[in-house]
C-alpha positions as CSV (number, residue, x, y, z in Angstrom):
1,X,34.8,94.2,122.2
2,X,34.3,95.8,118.5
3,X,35.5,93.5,115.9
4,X,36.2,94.3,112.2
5,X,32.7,94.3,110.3
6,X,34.5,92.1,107.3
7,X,33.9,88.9,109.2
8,X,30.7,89.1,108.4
9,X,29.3,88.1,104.9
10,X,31.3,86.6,102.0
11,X,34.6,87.1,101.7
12,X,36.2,85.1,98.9
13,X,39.5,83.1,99.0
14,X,40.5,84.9,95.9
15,X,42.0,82.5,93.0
16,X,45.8,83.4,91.8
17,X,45.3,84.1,87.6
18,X,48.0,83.0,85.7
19,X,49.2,84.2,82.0
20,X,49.8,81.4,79.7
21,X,53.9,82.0,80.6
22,X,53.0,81.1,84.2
23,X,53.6,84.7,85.3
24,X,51.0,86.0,87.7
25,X,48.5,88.1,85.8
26,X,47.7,90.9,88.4
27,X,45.7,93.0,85.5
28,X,43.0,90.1,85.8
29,X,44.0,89.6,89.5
30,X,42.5,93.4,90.1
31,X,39.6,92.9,87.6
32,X,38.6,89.9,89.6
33,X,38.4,91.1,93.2
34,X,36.3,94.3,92.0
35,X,33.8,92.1,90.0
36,X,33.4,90.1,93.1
37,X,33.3,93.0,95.4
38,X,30.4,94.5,92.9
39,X,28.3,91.1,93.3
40,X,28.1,91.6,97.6
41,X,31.3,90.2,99.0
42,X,32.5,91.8,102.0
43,X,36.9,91.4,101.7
44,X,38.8,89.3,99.5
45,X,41.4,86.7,101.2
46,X,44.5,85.9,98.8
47,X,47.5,83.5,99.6
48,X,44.8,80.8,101.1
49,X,44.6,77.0,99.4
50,X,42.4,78.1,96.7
51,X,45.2,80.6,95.9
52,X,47.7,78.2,95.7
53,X,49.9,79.9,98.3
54,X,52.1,76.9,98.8
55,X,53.4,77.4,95.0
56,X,54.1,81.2,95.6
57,X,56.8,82.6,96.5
58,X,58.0,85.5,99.2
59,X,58.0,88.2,96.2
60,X,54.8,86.5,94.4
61,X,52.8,87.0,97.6
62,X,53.3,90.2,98.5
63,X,53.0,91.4,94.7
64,X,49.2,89.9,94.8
65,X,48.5,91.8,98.0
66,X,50.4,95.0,96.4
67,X,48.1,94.9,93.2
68,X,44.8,94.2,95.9
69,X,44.9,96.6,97.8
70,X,45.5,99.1,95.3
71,X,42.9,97.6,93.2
72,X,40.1,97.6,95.9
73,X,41.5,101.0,97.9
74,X,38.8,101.5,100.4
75,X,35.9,99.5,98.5
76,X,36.5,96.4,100.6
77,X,39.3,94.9,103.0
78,X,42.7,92.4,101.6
79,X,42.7,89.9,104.3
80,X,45.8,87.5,103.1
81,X,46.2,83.9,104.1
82,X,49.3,83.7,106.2
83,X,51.4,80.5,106.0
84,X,55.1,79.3,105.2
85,X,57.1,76.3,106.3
86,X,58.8,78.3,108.9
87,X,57.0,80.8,111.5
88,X,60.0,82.9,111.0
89,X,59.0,83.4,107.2
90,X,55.5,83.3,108.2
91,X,56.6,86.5,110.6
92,X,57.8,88.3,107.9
93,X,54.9,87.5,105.9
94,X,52.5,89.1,108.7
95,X,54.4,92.0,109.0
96,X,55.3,92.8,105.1
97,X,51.1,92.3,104.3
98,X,50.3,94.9,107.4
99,X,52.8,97.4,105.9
100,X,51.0,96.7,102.3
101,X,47.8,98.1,103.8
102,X,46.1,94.7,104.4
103,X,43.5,95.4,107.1
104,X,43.2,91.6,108.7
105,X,45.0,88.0,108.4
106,X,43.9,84.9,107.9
107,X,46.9,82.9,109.8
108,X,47.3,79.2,109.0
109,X,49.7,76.6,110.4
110,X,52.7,76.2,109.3
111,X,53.2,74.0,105.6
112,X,54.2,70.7,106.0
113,X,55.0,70.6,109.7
114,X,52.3,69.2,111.9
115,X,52.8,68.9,115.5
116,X,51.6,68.8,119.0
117,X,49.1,71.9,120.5
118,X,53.2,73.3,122.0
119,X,54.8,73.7,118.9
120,X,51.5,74.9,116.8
121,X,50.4,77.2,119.1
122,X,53.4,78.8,119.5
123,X,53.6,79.5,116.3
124,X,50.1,81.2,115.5
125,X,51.6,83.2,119.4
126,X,54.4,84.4,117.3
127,X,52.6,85.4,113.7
128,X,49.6,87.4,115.7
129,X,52.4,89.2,118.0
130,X,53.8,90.5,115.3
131,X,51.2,92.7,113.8
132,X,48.9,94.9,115.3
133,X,45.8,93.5,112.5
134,X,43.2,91.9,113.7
135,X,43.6,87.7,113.4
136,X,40.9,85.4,111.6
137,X,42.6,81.9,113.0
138,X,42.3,79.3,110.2
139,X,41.5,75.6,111.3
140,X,41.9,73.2,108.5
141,X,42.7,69.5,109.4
142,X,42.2,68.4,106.6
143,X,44.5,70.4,104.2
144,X,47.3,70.8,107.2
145,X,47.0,67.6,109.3
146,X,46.6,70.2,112.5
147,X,43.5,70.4,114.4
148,X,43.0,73.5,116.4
149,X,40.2,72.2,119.2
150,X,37.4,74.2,120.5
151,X,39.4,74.6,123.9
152,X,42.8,75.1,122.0
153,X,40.8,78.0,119.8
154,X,39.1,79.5,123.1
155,X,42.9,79.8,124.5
156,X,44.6,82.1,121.9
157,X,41.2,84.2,121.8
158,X,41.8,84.6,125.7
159,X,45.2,85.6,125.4
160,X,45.1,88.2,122.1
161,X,41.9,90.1,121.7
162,X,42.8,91.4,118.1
163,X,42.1,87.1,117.2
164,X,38.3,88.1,116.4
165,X,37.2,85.1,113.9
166,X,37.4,81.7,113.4
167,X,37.6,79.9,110.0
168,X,36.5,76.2,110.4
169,X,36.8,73.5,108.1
170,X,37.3,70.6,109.8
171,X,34.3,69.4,108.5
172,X,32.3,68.7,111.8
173,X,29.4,70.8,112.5
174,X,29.3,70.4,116.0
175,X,32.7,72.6,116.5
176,X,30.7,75.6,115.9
177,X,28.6,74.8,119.0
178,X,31.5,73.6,120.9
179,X,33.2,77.1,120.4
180,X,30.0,78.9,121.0
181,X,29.7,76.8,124.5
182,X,33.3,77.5,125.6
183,X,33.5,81.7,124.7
184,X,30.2,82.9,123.7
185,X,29.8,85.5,120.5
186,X,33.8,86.2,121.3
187,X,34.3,85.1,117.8
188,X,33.2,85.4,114.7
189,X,32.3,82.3,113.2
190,X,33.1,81.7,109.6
191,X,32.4,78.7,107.3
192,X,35.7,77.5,105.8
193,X,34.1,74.7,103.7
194,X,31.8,75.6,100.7
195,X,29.2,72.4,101.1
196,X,28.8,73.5,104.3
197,X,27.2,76.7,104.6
198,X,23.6,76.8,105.3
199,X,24.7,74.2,108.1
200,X,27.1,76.6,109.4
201,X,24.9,79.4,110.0
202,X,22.6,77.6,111.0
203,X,24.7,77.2,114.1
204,X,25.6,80.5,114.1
205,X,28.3,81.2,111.6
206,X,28.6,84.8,110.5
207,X,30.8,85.0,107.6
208,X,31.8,82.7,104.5
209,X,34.9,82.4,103.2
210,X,34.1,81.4,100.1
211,X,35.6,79.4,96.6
212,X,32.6,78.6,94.2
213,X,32.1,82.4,94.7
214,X,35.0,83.0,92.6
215,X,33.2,82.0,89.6
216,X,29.1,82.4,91.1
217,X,29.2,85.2,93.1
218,X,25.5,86.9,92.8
219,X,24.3,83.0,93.9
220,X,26.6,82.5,96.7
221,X,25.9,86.2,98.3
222,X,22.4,85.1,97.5
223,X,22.4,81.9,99.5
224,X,24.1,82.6,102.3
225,X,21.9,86.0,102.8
226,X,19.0,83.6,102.6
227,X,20.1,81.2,104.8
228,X,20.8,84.1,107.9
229,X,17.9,86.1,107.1
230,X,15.4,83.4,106.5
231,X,17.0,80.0,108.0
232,X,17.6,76.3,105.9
233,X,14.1,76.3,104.7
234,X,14.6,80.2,103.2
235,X,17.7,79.2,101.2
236,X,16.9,75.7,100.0
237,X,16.2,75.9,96.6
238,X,19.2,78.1,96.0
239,X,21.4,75.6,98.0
240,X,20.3,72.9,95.9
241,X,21.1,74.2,92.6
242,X,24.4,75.7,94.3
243,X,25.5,71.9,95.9
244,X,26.8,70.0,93.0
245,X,29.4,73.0,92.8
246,X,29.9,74.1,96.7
247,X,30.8,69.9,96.9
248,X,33.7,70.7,94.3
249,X,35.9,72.6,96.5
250,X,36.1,69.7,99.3
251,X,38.1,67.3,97.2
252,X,41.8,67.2,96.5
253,X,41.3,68.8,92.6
254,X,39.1,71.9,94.2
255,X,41.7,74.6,93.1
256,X,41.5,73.1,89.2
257,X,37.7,72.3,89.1
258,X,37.1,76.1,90.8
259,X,39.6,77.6,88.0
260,X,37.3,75.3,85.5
261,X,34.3,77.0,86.6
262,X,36.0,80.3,86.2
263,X,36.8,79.9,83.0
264,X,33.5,78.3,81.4
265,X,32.1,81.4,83.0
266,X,34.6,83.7,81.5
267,X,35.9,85.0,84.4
268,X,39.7,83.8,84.3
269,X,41.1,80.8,83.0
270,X,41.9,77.5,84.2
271,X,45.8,77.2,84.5
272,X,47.3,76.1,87.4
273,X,50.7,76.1,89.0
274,X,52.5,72.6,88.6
275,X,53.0,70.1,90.2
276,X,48.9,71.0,89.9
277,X,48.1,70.1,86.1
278,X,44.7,70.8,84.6
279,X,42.0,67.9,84.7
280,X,41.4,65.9,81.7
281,X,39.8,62.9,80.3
282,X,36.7,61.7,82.6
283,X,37.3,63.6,85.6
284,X,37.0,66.5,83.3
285,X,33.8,65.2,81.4
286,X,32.4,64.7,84.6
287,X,33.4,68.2,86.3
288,X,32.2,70.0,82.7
289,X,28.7,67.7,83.0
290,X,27.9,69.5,86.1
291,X,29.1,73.2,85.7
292,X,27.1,73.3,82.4
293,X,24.1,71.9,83.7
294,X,24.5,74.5,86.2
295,X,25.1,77.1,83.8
296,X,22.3,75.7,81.5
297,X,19.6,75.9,84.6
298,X,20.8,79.0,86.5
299,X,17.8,80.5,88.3
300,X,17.2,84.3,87.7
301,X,17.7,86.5,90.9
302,X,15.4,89.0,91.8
């Protein structure tokens, strides 16, 4: 089957910018996505965890997809994150981003709610029904406390063929090779974890959907086209200088530290919807130590 080509490559999970009211400030919001667009990446996913979906509401998501996809017009794909605590509001979600002109979803589990494989497949059955877009299926066991398995994965993409990727970030390597074993090339593979990418495509991984990006973009297209054009040993360097950062957005403060980096770059600015609240004291000092140094020793791309 033909999937979508934006599975492939780095597709940022796009930061939400806030004004210093707390309003949502789409004017930087459109700014953003082309800069990152301009730098290599291949779509821009909104709503996800980075984006701090869970502290948006109904209107605030499907402003940010408005201003996106109007922003980015036919330069690149708006692929929103689609999750709610109820599948019916997750429904509605899916079907208000199609009619928006998003051109994929990224469809989570449900907020909150973490079940058996009954009651969380039935509701990923019911968001991909109701939208003709093709699906990237987000596992994050982490974040959601549900664990899609290879098997459980292989399942849905036998029953819906617009389901053409896979987002993993459960943090085990070996599911990409478990998928691989059970359904081939049917999906797309895509790393979901930012430390984790020249492992990922390494096993095969095709596409990155990416946080550090939001604030290194030229370095993270750079190191993840190393890493599939040239293998681990290609993109080494790079990935060395990029790991102190990638590590930042696996731990529980990776929306503020990401924003941080944003901001000491000058590309957006730190705030954050409560109950998030900024980092301070050491935790800051520490997270500031390493951005700078990375700023400080940057490696010129060719």
């Amino acid at each position: 089957m033909n999937k979508a080509t934006f599975w492939r490559g780095v597709v940022p999970a796009i930061t939400t910018p806030f004004a210093a009211d707390g309003d949502i400030d789409h004017a930087f919001l459109a700014r953003h996505a082309n800069w990152l667009i301009d730098a290599g990446c291949t779509g821009i996913v909104p709503l996800g965890s980075l984006g701090e979906g869970a502290t948006l509401s109904f209107e605030d998501k499907l402003a940010i997809v408005k201003t996106l996809v109007e922003a980015l017009g036919e330069r690149a794909p708006v692929i929103p994150g689609i999750a709610a605590l109820s599948t019916d509001e997750a429904v509605r979600l899916a079907q208000e981003c199609e009619r928006l002109g998003a051109r994929g979803l990224m469809v989570l589990p449900p907020y909150v709610y973490s079940t058996d494989w009954r009651e969380m497949g039935a509701h990923v059955r019911a968001v991909v029904r109701a939208t003709k877009l093709p699906v990237l299926l987000y596992n994050n066991p982490v974040a959601y406390k549900t664990d899609f398995s290879a098997e459980q994965i292989a399942e849905l993409a036998a029953e819906f063929p617009q389901i053409e990727a896979v987002k993993e970030s459960s943090g085990d390597i070996r599911r990409f090779a478990a998928i691989r074993a059970l359904i081939g090339d049917r999906l797309e593979l895509m790393v979901g974890m930012d430390d984790a990418i020249v492992e990922g495509v390494t096993m095969g991984a095709t596409g990155w959907i990416a946080g550090v990006v939001n604030a290194f973009p030229a370095e993270s297209v750079r190191v993840f086209e190393q890493a599939r054009d040239g293998g681990s040993d290609a993109a080494m360097a790079l990935y060395a200088w990029l790991l102190p950062l990638l590590r930042m957005d696996t731990v529980p403060k990776f929306v503020q530290l990401i924003k941080l980096m944003q901001q000491r770059v000058g590309q957006g600015s730190e705030r954050v919807r409560a109950p998030r609240l900024v980092v301070e004291g050491a935790e800051r000092d520490e997270a500031l130590r390493i951005i700078d140094h990375a700023i400080a020793t940057r490696p010129k791309l060719q």
